[in-house]
Short mmCIF file of the C-alpha atoms (twelve columns), coordinates in Angstrom:
data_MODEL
# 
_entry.id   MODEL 
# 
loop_
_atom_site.group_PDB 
_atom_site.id 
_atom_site.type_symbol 
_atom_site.label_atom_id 
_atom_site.label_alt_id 
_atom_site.label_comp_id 
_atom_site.label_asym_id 
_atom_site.label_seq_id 
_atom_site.Cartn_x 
_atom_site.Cartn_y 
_atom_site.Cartn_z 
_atom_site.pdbx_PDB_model_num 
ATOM 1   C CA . UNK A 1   11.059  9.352   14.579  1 
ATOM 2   C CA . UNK A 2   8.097   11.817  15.410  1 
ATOM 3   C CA . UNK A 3   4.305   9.888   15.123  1 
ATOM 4   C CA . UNK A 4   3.520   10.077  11.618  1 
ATOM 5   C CA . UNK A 5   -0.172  10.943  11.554  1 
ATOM 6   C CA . UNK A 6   -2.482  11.703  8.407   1 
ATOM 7   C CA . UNK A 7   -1.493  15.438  8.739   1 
ATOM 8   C CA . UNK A 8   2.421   14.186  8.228   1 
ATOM 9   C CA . UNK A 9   1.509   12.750  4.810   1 
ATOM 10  C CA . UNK A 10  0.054   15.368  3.811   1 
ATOM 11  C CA . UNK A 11  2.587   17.837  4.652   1 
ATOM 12  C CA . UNK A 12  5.223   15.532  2.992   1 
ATOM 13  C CA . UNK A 13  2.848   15.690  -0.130  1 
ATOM 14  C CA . UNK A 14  2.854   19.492  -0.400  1 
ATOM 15  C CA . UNK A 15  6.699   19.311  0.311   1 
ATOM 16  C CA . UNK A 16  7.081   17.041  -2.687  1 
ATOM 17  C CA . UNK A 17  9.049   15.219  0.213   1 
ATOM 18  C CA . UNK A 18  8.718   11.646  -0.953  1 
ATOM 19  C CA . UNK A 19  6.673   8.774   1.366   1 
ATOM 20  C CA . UNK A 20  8.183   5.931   2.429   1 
ATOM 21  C CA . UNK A 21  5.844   2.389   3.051   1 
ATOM 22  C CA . UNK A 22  6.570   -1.179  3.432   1 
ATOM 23  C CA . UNK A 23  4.662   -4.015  3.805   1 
ATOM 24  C CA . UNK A 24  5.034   -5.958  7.838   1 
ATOM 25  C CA . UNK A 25  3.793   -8.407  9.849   1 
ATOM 26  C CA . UNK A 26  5.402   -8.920  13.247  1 
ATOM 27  C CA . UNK A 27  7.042   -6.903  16.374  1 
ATOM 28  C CA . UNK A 28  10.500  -7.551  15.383  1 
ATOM 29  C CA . UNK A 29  10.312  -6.170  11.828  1 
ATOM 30  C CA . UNK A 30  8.050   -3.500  12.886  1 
ATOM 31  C CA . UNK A 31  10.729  -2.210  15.206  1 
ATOM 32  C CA . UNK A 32  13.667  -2.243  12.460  1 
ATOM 33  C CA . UNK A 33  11.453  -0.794  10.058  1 
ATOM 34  C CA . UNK A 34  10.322  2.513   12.096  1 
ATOM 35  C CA . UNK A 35  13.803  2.839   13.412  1 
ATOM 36  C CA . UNK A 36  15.099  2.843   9.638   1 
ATOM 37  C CA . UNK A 37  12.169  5.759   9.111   1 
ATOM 38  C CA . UNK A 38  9.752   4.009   6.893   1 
ATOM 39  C CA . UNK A 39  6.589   6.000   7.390   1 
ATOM 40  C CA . UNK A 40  3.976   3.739   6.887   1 
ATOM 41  C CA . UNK A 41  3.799   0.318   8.095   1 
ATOM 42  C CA . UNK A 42  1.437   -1.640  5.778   1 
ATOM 43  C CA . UNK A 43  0.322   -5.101  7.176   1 
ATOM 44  C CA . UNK A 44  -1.109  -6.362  4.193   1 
ATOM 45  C CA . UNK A 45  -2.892  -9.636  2.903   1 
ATOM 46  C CA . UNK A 46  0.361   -10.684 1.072   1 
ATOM 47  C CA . UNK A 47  0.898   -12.095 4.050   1 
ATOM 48  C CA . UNK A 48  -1.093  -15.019 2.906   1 
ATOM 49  C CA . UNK A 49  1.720   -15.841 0.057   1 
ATOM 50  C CA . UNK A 50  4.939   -14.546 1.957   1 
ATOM 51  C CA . UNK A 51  4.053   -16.308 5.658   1 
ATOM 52  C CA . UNK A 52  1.364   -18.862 5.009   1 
ATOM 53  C CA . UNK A 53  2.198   -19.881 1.529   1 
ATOM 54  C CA . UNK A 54  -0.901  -19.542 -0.513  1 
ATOM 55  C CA . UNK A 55  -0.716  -18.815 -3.804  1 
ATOM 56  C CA . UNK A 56  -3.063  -15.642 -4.009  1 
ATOM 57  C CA . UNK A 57  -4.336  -13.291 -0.940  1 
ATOM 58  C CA . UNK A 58  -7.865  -14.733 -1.227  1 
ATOM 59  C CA . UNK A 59  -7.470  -17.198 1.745   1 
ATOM 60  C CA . UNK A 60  -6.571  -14.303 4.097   1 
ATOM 61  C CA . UNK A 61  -9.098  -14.152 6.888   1 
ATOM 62  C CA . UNK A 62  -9.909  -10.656 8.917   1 
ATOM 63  C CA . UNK A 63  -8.776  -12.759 12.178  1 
ATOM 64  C CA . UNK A 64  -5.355  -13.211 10.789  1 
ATOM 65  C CA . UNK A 65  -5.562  -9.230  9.582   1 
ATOM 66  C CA . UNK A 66  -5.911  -8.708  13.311  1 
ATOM 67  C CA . UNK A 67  -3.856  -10.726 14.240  1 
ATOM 68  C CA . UNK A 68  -0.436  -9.547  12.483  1 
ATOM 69  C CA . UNK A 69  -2.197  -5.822  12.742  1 
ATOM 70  C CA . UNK A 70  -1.422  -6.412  16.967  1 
ATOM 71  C CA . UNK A 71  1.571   -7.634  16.277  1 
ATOM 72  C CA . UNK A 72  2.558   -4.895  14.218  1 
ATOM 73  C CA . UNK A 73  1.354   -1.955  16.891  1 
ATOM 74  C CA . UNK A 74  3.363   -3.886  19.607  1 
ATOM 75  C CA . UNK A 75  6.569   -3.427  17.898  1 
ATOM 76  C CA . UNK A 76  6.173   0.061   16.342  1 
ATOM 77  C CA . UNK A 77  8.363   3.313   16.660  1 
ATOM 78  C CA . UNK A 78  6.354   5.926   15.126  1 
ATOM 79  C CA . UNK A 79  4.829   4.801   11.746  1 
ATOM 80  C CA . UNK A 80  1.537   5.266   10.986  1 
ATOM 81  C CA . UNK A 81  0.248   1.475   10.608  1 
ATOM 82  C CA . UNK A 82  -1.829  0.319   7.537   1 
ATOM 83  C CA . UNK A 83  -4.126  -2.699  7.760   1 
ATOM 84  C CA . UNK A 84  -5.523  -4.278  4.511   1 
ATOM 85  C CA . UNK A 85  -9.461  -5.399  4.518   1 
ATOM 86  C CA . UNK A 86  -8.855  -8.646  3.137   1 
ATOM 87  C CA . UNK A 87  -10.639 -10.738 0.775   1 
ATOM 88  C CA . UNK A 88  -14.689 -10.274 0.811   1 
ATOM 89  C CA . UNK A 89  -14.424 -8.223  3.796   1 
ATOM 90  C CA . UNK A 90  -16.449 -5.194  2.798   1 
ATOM 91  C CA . UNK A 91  -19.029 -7.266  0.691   1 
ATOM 92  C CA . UNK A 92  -21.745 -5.284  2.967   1 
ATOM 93  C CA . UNK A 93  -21.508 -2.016  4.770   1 
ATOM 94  C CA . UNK A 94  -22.042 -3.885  8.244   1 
ATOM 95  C CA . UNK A 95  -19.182 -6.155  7.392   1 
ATOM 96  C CA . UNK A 96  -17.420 -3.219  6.325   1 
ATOM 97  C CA . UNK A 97  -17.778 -1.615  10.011  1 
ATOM 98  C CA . UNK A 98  -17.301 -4.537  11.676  1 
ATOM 99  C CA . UNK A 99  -14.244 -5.721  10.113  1 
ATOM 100 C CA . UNK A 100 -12.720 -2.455  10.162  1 
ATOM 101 C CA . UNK A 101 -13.237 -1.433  13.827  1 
ATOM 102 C CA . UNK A 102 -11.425 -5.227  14.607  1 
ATOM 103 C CA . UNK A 103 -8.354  -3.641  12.742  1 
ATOM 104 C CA . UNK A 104 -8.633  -0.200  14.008  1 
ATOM 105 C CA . UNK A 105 -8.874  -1.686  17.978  1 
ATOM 106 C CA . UNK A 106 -6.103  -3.932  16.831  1 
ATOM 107 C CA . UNK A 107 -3.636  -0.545  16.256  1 
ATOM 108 C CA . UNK A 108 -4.251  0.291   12.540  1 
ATOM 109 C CA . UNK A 109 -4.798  4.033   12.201  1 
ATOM 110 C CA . UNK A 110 -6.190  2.918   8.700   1 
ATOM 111 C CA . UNK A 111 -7.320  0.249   5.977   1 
ATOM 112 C CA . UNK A 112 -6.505  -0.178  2.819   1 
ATOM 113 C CA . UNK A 113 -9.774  -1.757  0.357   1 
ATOM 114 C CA . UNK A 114 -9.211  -2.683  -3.244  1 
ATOM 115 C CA . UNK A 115 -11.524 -1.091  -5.469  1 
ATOM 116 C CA . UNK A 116 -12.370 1.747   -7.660  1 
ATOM 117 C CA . UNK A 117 -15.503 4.578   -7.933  1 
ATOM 118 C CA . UNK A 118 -17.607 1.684   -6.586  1 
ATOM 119 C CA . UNK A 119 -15.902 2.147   -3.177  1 
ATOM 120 C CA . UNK A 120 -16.802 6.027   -2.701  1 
ATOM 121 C CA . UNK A 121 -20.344 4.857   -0.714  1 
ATOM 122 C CA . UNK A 122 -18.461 2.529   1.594   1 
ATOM 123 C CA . UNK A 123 -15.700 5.210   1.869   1 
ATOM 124 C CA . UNK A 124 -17.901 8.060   2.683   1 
ATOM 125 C CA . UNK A 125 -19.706 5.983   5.343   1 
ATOM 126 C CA . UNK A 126 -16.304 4.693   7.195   1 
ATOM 127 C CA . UNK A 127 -14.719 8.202   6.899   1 
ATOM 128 C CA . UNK A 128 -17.865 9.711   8.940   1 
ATOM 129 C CA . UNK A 129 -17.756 6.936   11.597  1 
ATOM 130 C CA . UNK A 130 -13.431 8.243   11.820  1 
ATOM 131 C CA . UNK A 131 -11.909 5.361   10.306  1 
ATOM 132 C CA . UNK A 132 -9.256  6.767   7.515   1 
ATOM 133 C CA . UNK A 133 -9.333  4.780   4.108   1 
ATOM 134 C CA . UNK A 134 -6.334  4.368   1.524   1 
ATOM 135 C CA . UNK A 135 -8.046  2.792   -1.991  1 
ATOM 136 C CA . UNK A 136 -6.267  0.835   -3.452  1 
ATOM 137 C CA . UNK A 137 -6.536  0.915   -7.752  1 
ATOM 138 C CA . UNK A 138 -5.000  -0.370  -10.538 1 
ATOM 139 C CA . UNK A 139 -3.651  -4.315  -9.853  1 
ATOM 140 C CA . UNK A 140 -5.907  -5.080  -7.295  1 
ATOM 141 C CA . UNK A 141 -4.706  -8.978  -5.982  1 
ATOM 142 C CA . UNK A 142 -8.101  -9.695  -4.707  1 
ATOM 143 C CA . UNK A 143 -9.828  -9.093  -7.766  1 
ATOM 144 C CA . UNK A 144 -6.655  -11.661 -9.666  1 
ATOM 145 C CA . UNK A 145 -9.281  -14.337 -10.712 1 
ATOM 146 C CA . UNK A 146 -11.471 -11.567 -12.910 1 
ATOM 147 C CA . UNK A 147 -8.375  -9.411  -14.446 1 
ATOM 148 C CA . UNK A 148 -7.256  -13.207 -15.109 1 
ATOM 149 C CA . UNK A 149 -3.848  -12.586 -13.508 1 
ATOM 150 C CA . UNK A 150 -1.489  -10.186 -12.440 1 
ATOM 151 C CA . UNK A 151 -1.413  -7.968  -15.437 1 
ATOM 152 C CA . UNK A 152 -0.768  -3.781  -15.813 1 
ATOM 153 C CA . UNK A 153 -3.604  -1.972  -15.493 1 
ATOM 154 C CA . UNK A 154 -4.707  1.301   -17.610 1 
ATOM 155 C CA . UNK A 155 -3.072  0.859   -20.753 1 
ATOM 156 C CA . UNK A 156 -5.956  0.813   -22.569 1 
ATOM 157 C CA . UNK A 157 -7.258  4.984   -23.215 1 
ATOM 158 C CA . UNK A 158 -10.842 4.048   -21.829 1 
ATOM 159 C CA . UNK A 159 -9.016  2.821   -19.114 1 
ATOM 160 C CA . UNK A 160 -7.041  4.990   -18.292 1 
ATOM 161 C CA . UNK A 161 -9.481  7.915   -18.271 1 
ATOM 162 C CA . UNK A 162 -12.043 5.418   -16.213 1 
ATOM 163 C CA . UNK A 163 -9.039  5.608   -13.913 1 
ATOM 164 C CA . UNK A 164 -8.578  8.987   -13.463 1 
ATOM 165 C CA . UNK A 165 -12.347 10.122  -12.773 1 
ATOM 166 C CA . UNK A 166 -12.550 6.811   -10.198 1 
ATOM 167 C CA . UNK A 167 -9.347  8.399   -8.708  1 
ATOM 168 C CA . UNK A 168 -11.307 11.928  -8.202  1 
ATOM 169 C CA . UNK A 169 -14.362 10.510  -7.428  1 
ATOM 170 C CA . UNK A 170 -12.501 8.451   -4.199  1 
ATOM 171 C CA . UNK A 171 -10.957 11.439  -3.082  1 
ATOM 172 C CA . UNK A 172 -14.308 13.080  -3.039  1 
ATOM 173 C CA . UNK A 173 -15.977 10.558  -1.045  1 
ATOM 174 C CA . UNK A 174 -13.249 11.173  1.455   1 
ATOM 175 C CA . UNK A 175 -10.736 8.793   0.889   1 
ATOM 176 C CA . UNK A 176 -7.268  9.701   3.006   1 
ATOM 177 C CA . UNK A 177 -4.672  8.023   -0.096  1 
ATOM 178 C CA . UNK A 178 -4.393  6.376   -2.785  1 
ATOM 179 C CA . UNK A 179 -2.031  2.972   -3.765  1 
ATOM 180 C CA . UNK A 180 -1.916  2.404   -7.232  1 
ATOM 181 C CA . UNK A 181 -0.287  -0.990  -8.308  1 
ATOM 182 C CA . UNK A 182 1.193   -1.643  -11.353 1 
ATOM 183 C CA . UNK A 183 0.238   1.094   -13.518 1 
ATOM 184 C CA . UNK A 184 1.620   3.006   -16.452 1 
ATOM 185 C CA . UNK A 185 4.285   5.504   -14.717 1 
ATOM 186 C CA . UNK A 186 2.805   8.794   -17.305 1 
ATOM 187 C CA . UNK A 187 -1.020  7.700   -16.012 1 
ATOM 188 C CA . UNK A 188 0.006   7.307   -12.468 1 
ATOM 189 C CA . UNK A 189 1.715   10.675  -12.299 1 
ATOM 190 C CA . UNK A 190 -1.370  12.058  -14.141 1 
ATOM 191 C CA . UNK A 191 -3.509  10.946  -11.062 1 
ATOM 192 C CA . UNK A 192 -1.130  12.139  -8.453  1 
ATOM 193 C CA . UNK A 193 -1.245  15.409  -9.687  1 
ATOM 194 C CA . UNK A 194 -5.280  15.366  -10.134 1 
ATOM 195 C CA . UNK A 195 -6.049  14.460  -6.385  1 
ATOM 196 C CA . UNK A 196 -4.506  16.427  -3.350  1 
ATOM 197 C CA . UNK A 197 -4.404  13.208  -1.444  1 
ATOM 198 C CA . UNK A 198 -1.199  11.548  -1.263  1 
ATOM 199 C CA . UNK A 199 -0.688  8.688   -3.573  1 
ATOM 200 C CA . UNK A 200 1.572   5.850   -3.033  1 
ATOM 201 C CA . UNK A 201 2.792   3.188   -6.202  1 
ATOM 202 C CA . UNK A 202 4.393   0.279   -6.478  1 
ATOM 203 C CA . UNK A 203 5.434   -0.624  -10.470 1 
ATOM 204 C CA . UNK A 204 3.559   3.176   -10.952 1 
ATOM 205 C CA . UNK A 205 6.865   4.722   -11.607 1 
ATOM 206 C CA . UNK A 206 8.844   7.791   -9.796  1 
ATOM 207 C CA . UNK A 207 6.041   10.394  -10.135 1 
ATOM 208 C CA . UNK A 208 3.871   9.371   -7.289  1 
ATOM 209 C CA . UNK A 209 3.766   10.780  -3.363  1 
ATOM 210 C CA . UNK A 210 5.719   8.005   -2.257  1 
ATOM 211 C CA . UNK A 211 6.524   3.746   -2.837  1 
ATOM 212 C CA . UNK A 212 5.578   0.824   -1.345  1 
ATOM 213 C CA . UNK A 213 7.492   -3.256  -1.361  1 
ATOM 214 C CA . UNK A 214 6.609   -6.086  0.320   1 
ATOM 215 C CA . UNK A 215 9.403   -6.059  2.648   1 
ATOM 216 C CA . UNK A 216 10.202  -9.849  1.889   1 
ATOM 217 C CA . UNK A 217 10.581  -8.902  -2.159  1 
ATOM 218 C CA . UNK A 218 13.308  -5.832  -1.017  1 
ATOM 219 C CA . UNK A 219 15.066  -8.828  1.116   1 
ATOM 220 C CA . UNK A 220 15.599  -10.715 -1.917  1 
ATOM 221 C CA . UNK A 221 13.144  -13.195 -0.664  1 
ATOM 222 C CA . UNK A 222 11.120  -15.468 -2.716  1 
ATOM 223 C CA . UNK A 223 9.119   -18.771 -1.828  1 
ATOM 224 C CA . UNK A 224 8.555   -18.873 -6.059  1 
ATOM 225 C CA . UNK A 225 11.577  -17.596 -6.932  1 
ATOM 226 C CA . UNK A 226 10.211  -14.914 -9.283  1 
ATOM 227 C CA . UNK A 227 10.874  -11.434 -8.638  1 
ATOM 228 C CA . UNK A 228 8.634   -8.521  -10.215 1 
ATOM 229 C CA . UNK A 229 9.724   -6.090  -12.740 1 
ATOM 230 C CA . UNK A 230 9.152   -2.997  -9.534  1 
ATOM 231 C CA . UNK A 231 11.222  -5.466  -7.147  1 
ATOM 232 C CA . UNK A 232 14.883  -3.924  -6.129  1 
ATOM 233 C CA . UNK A 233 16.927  -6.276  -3.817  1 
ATOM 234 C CA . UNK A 234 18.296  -3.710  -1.227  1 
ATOM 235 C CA . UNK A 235 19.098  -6.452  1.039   1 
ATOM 236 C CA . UNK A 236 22.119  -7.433  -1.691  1 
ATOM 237 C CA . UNK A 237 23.378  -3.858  -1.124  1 
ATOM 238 C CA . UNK A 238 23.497  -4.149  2.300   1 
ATOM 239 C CA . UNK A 239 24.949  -6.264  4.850   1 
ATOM 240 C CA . UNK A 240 22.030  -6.351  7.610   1 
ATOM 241 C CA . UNK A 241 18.852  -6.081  7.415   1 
ATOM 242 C CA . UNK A 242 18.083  -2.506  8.863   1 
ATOM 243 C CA . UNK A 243 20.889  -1.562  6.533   1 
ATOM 244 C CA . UNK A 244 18.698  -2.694  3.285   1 
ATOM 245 C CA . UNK A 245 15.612  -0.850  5.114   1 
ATOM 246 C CA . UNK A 246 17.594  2.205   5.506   1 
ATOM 247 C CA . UNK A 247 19.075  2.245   1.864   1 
ATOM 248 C CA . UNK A 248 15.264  1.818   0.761   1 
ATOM 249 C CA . UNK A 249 14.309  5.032   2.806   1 
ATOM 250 C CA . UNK A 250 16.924  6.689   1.294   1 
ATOM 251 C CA . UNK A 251 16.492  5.462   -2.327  1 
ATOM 252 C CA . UNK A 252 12.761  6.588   -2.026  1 
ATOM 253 C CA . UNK A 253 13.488  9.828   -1.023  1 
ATOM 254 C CA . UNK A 254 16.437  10.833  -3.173  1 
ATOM 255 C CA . UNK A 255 13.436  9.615   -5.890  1 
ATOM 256 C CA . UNK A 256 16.699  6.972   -7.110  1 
ATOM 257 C CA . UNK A 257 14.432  4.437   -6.735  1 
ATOM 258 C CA . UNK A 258 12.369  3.127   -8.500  1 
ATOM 259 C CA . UNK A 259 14.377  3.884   -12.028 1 
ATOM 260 C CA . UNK A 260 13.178  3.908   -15.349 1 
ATOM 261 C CA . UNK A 261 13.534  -0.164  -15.572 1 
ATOM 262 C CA . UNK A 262 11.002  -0.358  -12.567 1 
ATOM 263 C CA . UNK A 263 8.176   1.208   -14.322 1 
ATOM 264 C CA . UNK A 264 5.386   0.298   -16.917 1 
ATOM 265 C CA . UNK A 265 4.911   2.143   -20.698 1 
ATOM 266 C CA . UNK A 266 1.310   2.583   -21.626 1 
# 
């Protein structure tokens, strides 16, 4: 497919043209998945529960970010890649640019920080220095230990509104997208249509700019054997693998998935 580029989201976005992501961490998969026409090639810190086998993303180290993030570029056809800043890595401004231009020489043509309004100064400062940021609200696994688990976020009204104006108020600093995780699917298509940005959800329902998996949950792939509520197994539709990543392009864009059973109520 054609380079997909910042500019390419946001034409999608004005389209209503639905955005496809998934999660990767290696050549091989990075290859299938850009031939199948996923858009955005997230290498995230789940990596440190679906390859290393930690139980949370906390022990994931900027080195390995790097490391998969190489990986990633070497087997890419197109996508626009997506590196998480992982655990503690933004804790100061000067770790912030540090750690970010080791991703960004590494082939990611953007992070991804977890975080709400109290992300716009950090944003504001990468975005001048030319490194695009996606914020990432809502569930946020790095912050697991304070929401005291992996719980829906915004159900609450003060929430919720809190939500919205941080949502604003990261666009306005210059963030490039939004990812909201698990979130009610009425609130998430509330903030989609307050910020021109696109916005991308996983468990956020249908409303949003486009969806994100980890690629090893849409496999049917489990090291715990429990499979989220926003989890569809295309891989059991499917009889290869870039079959199951071209049925999840598809299901994305024909807005079939996710359904109604994928979503949170407020």
């Amino acid at each position: 497919m054609p380079e997909v580029t910042l500019t390419t989201l946001q034409s999608l976005k004005a389209k209503g043209e639905k955005i496809t992501m998934l999660t990767c961490y290696d050549a091989t998969f990075a290859q299938v998945a850009s031939r199948a026409g996923v858009e955005i090639l997230l290498v995230g810190d789940s990596l440190g529960m679906v390859l290393q086998g930690h139980d949370s993303t906390l022990p994931v180290s900027t080195a390995d970010m790097v490391y998969h993030t190489a990986s990633v570029k070497r087997g890419n056809e197109g996508a626009l890649i997506l590196a998480d800043l992982p655990f503690m890595a933004c804790a100061t401004i000067e770790q912030a640019f540090a750690n970010c231009g080791a991703l960004m020489q590494a082939g990611a043509h953007m992070v991804k920080v977890e975080g709400a309004a109290w992300l716009a100064d950090t944003i504001r400062l990468l975005a001048e220095r030319g490194v695009p940021v996606c914020a990432h609200m809502g569930l946020t696994p790095q912050t697991v230990n304070i929401l005291g688990g992996y719980k829906v976020q915004g159900r609450q009204e003060n929430q919720a509104r809190q939500m919205r104006a941080d949502a604003i108020a990261l666009e306005q600093a210059g963030a490039a997208m939004l990812l909201l995780e698990c979130v009610p699917s009425g609130l998430a298509a509330e903030i989609t249509q307050a910020v021109s940005i696109p916005v991308i959800g996983i468990g956020a329902g249908v409303a949003t700019d486009g969806q994100v998996l980890v690629m090893h949950d849409m496999l049917g792939l489990s090291l715990s054997g429990r499979v989220p509520k926003f989890v569809r197994n295309f891989m059991a539709e499917q009889c290869s693998i870039s079959g199951a990543f071209a049925a999840y392009v598809q299901a994305v864009k024909d807005a079939s998935f996710p359904a109604v059973e994928h979503g949170f109520n407020a």
